[in-house]
C-alpha positions in Angstrom: 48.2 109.5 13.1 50.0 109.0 9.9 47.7 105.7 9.0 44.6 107.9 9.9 45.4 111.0 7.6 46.3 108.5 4.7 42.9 106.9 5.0 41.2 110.2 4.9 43.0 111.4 2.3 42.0 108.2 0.1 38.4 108.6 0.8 39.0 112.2 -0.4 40.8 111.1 -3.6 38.4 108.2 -4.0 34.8 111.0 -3.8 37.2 113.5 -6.2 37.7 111.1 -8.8 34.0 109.2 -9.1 32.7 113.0 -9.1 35.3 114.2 -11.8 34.4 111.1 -13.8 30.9 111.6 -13.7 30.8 115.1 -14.8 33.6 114.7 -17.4 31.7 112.2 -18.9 28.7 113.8 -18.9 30.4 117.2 -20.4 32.1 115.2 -23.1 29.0 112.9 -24.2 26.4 116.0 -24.0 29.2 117.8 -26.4 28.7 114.5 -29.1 24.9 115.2 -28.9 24.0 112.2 -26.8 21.4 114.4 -24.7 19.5 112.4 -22.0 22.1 109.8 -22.5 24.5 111.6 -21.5 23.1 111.7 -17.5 22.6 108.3 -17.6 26.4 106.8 -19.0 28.2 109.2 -16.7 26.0 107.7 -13.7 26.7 104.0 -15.2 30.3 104.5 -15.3 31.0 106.4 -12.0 29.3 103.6 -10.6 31.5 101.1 -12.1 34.8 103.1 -10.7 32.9 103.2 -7.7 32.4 99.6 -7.1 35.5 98.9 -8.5 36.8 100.8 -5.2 34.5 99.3 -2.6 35.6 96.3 -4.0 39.1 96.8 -3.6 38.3 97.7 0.1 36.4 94.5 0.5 33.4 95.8 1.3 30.5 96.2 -1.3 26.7 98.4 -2.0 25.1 96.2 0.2 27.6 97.4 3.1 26.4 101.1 2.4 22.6 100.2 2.1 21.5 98.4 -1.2 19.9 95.7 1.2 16.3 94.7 2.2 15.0 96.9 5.0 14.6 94.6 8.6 10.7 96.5 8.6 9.3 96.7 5.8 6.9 99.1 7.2 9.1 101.5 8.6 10.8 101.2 4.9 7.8 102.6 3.4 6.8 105.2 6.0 10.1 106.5 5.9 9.5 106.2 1.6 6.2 108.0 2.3 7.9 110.9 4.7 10.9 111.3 2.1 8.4 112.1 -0.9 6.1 114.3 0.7 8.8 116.3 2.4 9.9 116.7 -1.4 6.8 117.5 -2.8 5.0 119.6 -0.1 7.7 121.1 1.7 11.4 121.2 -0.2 10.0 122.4 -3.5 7.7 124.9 -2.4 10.4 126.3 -0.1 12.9 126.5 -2.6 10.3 127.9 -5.3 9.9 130.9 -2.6 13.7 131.2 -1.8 14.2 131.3 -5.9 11.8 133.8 -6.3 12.8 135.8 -3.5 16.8 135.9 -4.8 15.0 136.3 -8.2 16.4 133.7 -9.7 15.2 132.8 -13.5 13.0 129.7 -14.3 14.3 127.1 -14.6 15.7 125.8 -17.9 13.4 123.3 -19.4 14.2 123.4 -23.1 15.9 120.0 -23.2 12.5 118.7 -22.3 10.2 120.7 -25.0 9.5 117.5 -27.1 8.8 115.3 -24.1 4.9 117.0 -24.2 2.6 114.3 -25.5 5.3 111.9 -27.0 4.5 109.1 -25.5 7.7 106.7 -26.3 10.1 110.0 -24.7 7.6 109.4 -22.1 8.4 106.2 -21.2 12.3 106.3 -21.6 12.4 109.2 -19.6 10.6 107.5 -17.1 11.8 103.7 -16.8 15.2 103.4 -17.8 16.5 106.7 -17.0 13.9 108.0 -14.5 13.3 104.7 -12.6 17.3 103.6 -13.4 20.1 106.2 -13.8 18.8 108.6 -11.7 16.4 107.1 -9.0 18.8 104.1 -8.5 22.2 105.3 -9.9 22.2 108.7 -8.1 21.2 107.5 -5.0 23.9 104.8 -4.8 26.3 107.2 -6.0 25.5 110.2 -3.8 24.0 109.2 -1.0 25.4 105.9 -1.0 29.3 106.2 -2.5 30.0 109.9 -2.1 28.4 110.6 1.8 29.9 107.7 3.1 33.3 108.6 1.7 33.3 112.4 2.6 32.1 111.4 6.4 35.2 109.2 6.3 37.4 112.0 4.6 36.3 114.3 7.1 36.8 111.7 10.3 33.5 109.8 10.4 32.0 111.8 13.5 28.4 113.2 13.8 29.5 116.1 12.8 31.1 114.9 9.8 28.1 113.3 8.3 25.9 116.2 8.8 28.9 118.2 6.6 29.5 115.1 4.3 25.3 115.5 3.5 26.1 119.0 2.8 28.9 118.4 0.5 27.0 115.1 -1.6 23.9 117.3 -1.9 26.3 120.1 -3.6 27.5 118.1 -5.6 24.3 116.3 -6.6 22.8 120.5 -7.8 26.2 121.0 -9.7 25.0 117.8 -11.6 21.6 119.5 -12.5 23.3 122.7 -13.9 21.5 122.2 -17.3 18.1 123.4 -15.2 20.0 126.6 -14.5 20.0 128.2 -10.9 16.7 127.6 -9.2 16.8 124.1 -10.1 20.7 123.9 -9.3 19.1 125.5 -6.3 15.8 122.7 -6.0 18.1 119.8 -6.6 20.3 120.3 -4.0 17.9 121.0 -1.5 16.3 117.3 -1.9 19.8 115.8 -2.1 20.1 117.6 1.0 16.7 115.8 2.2 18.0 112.3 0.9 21.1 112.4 2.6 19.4 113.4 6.2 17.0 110.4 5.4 19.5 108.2 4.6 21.4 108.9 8.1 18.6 108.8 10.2 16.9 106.0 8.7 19.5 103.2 9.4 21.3 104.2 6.3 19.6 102.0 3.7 18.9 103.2 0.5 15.4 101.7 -0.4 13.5 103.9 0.4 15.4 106.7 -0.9 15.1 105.0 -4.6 11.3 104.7 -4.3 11.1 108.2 -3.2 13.7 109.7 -5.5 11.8 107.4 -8.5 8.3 109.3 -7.4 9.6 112.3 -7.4 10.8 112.1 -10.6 7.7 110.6 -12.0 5.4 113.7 -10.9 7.8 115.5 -12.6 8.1 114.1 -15.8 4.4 113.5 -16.3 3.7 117.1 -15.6 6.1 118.0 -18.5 4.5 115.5 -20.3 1.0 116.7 -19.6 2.2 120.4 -20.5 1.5 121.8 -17.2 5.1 122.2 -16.3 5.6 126.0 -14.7 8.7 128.0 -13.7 
């Protein structure tokens, strides 16, 4: 009983401090000015703490789904399903349930120089779209922070379901700069992600692509000027 509440406990302490770390950093270096940077060194360094404590449990990302899928083609249906249940079903639902609770747009200010600039474009896109966010926030919160909460909270069925819950609020805390509907948008899809990743055999691929995708839209609509609230 004793061994079992200390190893819950750890995974608790272990999600507490990655989180804290991430957001800490983030605070601090958006503080100094470092803007999109910011996001994307607070993802690289919670990800080194994290690996530093799968390591140190002898078990690695590959053991919580960085791997190649078994079928490739059920990888990219279930790639396929994840995107367009963001794009055609999570968003526009949330986009009713913000406008219904009145909620205010959302805040896209810290994107206003990203229309038509081509080079903002691209960095938005490939190393921080494609690589701090797409990659690092799936490994962190799907991958690091689901796992660990399911364990903190006993590992059963039920425990997932409420550790998918508690990454994907979480994950809309770490999109506070886009204000309450898209604090309210973000968690939603982490929600989405975290169901995938559970029923899918728990392997992150095709959240990554779908995550990436997402993002993409996104970004070239602000880039295109056709963003809305």
């Amino acid at each position: 009983m004793g061994t079992t509440a200390t190893l819950r406990a750890s995974a608790l302490l272990e999600v507490l401090a990655v989180t804290a770390i991430a957001y800490l950093t983030r605070a601090a270096l958006h503080g100094l000015g470092a803007g999109f940077a910011s996001g994307a060194v607070a993802t690289v360094g919670a990800l080194a703490v994290a690996t530093f404590l799968l390591r140190r449990r002898g078990v690695g990302w590959r053991d919580l789904g960085w791997r190649r899928p078994q079928l490739m083609r059920t990888a990219a249906i279930w790639t396929a399903g994840l995107f367009l249940a963001d794009m055609l079903l999570v968003t526009p639902l949330m986009s009713m349930l913000a406008n219904a609770l009145h909620l205010p747009a959302q805040r896209l200010q810290a994107f206003d120089q990203l229309r038509g600039n081509l080079a903002l474009y691209l960095l938005l896109l490939i190393p921080i779209g494609w690589g701090s966010a797409a990659f690092g926030e799936e490994l962190l919160f799907r991958g690091f922070i689901a796992r660990r909460l399911a364990d903190a909270l006993g590992g059963t069925a039920r425990a997932e379901l409420a550790a998918a819950a508690g990454q994907a609020t979480l994950f809309a805390f770490g999109h506070a700069y886009l204000g309450p509907r898209g604090m309210l948008n973000a968690g939603a899809l982490g929600f989405v992600a975290g169901l995938g990743y559970r029923w899918n055999g728990r392997n992150l691929w095709p959240l990554f692509l779908a995550h990436g995708l997402v993002d993409s839209v996104g970004l070239t609509i602000l880039f295109l000027g056709a963003a809305h609230a």
